[in-house]
C-alpha positions in Angstrom: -51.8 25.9 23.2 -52.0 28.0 20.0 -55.1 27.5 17.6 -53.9 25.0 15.0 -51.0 23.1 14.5 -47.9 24.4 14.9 -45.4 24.8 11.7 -41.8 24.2 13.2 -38.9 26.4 10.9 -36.0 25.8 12.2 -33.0 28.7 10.8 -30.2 27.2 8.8 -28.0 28.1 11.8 -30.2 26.5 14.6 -29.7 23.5 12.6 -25.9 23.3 11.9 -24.5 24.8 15.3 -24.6 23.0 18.0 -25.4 25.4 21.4 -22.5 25.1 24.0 -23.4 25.0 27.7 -21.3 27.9 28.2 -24.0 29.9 26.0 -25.8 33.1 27.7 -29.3 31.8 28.5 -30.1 34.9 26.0 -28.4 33.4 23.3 -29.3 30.0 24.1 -33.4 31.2 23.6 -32.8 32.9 20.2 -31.0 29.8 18.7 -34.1 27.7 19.7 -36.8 26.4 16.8 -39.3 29.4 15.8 -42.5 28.2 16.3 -45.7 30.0 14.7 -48.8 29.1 13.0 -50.3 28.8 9.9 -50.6 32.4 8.7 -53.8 33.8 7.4 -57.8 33.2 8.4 -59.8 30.2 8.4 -60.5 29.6 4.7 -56.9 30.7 3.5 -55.3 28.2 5.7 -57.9 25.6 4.2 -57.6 26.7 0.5 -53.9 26.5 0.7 -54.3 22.8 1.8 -56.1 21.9 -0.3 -54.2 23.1 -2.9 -51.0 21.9 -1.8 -52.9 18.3 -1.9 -54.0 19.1 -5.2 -50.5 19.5 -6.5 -49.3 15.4 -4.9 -52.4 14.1 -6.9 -50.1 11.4 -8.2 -49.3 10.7 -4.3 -52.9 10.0 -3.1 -54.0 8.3 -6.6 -51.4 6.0 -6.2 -52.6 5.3 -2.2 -55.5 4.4 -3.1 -54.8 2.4 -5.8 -52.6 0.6 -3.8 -55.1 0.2 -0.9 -57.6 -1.3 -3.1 -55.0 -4.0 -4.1 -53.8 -4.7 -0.5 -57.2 -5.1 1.0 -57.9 -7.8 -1.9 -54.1 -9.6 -2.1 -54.0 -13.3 -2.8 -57.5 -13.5 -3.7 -58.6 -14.8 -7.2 -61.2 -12.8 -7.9 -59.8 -8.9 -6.0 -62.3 -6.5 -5.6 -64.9 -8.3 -7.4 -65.7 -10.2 -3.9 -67.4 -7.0 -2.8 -69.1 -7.3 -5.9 -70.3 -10.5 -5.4 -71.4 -9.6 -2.0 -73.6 -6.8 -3.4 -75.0 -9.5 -5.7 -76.1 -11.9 -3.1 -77.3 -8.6 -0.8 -79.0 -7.5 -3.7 -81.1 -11.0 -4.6 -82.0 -11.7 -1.3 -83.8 -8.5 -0.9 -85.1 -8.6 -4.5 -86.7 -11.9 -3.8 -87.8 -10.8 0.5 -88.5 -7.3 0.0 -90.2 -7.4 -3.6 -92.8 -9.6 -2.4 -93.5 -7.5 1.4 -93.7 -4.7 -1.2 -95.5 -6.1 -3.6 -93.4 -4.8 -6.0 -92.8 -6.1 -9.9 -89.6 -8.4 -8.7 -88.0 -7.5 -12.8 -88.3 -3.5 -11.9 -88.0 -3.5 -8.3 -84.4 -5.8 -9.0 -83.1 -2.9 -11.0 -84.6 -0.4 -8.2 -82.6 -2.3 -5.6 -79.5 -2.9 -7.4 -79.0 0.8 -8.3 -79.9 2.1 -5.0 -77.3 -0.3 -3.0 -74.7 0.6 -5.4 -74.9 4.0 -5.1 -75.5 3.6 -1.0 -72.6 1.9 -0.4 -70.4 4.4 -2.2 -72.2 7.2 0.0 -71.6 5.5 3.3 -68.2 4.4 2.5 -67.2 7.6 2.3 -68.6 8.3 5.5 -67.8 5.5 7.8 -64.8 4.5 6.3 -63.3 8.3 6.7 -63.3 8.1 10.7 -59.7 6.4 10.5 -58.2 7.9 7.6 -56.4 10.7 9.2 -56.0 8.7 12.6 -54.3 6.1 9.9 -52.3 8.6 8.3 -50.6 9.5 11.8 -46.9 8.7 10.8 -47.3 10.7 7.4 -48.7 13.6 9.6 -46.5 13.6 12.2 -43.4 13.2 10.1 -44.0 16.0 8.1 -46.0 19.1 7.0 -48.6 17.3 5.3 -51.8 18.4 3.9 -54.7 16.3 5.4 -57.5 16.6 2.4 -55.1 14.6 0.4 -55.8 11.8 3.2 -59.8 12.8 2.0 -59.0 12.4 -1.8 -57.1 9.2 -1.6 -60.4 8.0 0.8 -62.5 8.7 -2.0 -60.5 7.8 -4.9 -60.8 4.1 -3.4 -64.5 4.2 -3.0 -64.5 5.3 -6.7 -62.4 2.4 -7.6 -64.8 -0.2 -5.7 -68.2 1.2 -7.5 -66.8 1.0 -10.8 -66.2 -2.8 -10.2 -70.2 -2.5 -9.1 -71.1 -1.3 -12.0 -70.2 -4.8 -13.5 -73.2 -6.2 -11.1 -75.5 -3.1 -12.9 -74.9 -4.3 -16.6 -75.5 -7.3 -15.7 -78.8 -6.5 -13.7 -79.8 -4.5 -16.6 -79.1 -6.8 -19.4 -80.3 -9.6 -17.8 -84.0 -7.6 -17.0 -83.9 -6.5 -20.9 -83.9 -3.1 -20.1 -82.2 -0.2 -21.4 -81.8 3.0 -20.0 -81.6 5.2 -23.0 -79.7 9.1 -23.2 -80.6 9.7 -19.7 -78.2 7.5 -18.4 -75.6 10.2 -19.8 -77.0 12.4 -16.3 -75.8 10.1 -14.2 -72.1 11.6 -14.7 -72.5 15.0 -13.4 -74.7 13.3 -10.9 -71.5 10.9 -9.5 -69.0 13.9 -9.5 -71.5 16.1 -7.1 -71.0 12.7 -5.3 -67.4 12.7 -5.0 -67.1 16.3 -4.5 -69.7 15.8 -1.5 -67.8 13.1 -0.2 -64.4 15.0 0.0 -65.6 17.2 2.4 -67.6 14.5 4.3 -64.5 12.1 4.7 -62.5 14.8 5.4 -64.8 15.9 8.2 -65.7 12.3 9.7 -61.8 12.3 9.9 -61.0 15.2 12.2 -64.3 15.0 14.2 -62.8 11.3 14.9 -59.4 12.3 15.5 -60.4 14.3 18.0 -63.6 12.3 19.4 -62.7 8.8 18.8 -66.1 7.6 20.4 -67.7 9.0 17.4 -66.3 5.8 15.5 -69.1 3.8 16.3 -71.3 6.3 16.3 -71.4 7.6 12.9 -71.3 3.9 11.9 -74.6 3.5 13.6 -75.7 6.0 12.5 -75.4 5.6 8.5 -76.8 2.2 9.0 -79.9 3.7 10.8 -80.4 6.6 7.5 -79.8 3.4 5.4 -83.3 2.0 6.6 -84.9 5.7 6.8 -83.6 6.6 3.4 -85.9 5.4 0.2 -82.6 2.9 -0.7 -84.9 -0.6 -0.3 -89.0 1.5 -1.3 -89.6 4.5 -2.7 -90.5 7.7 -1.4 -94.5 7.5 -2.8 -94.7 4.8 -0.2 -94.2 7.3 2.7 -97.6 8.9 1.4 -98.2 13.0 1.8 -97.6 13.5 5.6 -94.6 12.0 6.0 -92.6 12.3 2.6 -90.9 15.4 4.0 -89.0 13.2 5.6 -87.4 12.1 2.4 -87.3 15.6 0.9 -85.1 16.9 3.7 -83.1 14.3 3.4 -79.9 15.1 1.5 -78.8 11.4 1.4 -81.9 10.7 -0.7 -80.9 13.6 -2.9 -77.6 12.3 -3.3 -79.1 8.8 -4.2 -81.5 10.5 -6.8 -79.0 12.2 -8.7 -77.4 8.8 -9.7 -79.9 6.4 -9.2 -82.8 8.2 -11.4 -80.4 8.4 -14.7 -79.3 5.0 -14.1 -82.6 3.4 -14.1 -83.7 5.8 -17.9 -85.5 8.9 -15.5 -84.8 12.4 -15.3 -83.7 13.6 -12.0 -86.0 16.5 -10.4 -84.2 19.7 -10.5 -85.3 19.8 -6.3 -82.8 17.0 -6.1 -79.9 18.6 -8.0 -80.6 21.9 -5.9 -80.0 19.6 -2.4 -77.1 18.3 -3.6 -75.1 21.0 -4.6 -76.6 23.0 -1.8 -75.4 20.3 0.2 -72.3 20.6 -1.6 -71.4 24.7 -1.0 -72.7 24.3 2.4 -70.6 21.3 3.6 -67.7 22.4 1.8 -67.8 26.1 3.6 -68.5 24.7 7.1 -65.7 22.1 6.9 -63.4 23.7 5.7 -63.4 27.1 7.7 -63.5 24.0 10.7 -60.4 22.9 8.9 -58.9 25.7 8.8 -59.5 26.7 12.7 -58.5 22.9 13.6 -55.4 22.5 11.0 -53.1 23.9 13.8 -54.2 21.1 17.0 -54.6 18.1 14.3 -51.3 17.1 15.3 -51.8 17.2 19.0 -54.8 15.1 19.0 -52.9 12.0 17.7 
């Protein structure tokens, strides 16, 4: 089997003329489909992919959109029901885990309420990637199609659900009477290294799935085990000087930082902005030139 997936051209003629039986075998070979693959290294294969998904943005905005509303149909209240399950996640552990902490139950509310929302968005995009391109199989299969589009219309969704979170956050904050003043405004560029990290983790929980579908449960496992070692329900001071590296090499926590500090009225560290977009160059660079090795066999591993 060639590396990658094969890209079928079949000549105008091969299409239009049908090949009598009477046909020198010769004759019969050349009028058969040219097969090759996708021409040019790793990262040019991945690039052009991405850019060719880049260019049907209205086609994966409008998947996800329509996703969203599907998953939600004849309900009265839509995706606000995950909303409401945050909240009642959310003052449970206030009330539980505020008082094994001994935590101030106003501060460590907004501490909780923060951290989940911007948890769930990260392990959505995660756990919810290892079926998005074994879902997309009839798109794939029908057609030349460019799989990180199946990755932006993943995290375009997640997008749409923690912006009906952040409903739950004004709320939280409003009703504690606090305010988090300019810094807030951080927690913007903080949320796009988010997303931009989450492309290239959706897109690579999906072909390490599509290939390894026993990795399904894995990786679900194993987000909901970094849930617990991540600082999402304490915070890091807790873990006390000989085991906080366990935190700072931890680019989940990192990615929680960057939106949970500004959120709450505090200045991310600049160590946590360097993870992330660390993170971000390195992930990207790995997956894709994976991407670009794999794009060739995707199709065979359906």
């Amino acid at each position: 089997m060639n590396r990658g997936s094969t890209d079928v051209a079949v000549t105008a003629q091969a299409q239009t003329e049908r090949v009598s039986p009477s046909v020198e075998p010769d004759q019969r070979r050349a009028a058969r489909p040219v097969v090759s693959p996708s021409p040019g290294g790793a990262f040019e294969v991945a690039w052009a992919d991405v850019a060719a998904a880049l260019r049907i943005t209205p086609v994966w905005l409008h998947s996800g959109w329509i996703d969203v509303v599907w998953r939600f149909r004849r309900t009265r209240l839509g995706p606000f029901w995950h909303t409401l399950g945050l909240a009642a996640f959310v003052i449970v552990m206030g009330v539980v885990w505020s008082t094994i902490l001994r935590q101030d139950p106003t501060q460590y509310f907004r501490y909780v309420t923060v951290s989940l929302m911007v948890w769930m968005l990260i392990a959505s995009l995660v756990t919810d990637a290892t079926g998005i391109i074994i879902a997309g199989q009839t798109t794939a299969l029908s057609m030349r199609f460019p799989y990180p589009a199946f990755a932006f219309a993943h995290v375009w969704r997640g997008l749409l659900l923690f912006a009906h979170h952040f409903v739950l956050y004004v709320v939280v904050m409003a009703g504690t009477l606090h305010w988090p003043g300019t810094a807030v405004l951080l927690a913007i560029p903080g949320l796009l290294l988010v997303i931009a990290n989450g492309v290239w983790m959706s897109l690579l929980s999906g072909i390490l799935c599509l290939n390894r579908r026993d990795l399904m449960p894995a990786i679900g496992s194993a987000m909901q085990i970094m849930m617990f070692i991540t600082p999402v329900f304490w915070p890091r001071d807790m873990l006390g000087a000989h085991l906080g590296f366990a935190a700072d090499f931890n680019p989940f926590y990192h990615m929680v930082r960057v939106v949970r500090e500004p959120l709450l009225g505090s200045v991310p560290g600049l160590d946590a902005w360097a993870w992330v977009v660390g993170t971000l160059v390195i992930g990207t660079s790995g997956t894709l030139w994976l991407y670009g090795r794999w794009r060739d066999r995707l199709a065979y591993w359906y």
